[in-house]
C-alpha positions in Angstrom: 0.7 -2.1 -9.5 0.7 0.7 -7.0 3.9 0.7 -4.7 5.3 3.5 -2.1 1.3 4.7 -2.1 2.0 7.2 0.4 0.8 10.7 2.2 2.4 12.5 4.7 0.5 12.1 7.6 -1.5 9.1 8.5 -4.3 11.0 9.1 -4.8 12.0 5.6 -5.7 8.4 4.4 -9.2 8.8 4.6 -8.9 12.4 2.8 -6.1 12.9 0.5 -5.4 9.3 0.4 -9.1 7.9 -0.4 -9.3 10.6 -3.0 -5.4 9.9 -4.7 -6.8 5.6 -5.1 -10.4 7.1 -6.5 -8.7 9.1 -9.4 -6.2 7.0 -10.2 -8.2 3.8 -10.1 -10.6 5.9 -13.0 -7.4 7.2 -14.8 -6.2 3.2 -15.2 -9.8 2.0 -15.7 -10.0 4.4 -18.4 -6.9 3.2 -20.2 -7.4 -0.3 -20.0 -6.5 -1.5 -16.7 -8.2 -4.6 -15.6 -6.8 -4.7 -11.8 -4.9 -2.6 -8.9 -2.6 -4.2 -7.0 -1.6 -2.2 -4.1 1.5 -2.5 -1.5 0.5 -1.8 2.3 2.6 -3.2 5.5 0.6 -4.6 8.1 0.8 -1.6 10.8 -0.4 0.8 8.3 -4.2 0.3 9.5 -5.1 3.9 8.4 -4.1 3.2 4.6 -5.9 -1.1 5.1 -9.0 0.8 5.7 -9.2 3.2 2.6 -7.9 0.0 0.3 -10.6 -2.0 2.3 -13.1 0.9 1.3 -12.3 1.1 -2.1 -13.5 -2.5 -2.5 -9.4 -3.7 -2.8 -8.8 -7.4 -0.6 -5.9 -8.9 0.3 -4.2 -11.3 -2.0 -1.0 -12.0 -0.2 1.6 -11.3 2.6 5.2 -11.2 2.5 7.3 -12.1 5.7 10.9 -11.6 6.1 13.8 -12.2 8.1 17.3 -10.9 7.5 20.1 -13.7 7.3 23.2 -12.6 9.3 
């Protein structure tokens, strides 16, 4: 599972980022791996698009609400 997949400017999803989710899907493929699970919030379009790109789908969707 990837969680707090992150660069430091959104605009370096389809650059740094694309890159980062290329080698580390061929580091886990190569030890084993037989699926990525990434974590990305709804309003982080830039990052959707490079999961989208690298083939990932969406599985699920958590929603929350705070209880006073």
């Amino acid at each position: 599972m990837i969680d707090d997949f992150a660069v430091s400017e959104p605009r370096h999803w389809l650059t740094i980022g694309e890159a980062l989710l290329s080698h580390v899907s061929t580091l886990l493929h190569e030890h084993g791996a037989a699926q990525i699970i990434a974590v990305c919030a709804e309003r982080d379009l830039a990052k959707a698009e490079v999961l989208r790109r690298s083939d990932l789908t969406v599985a699920s969707s958590w929603w929350t609400k705070a209880l006073k």
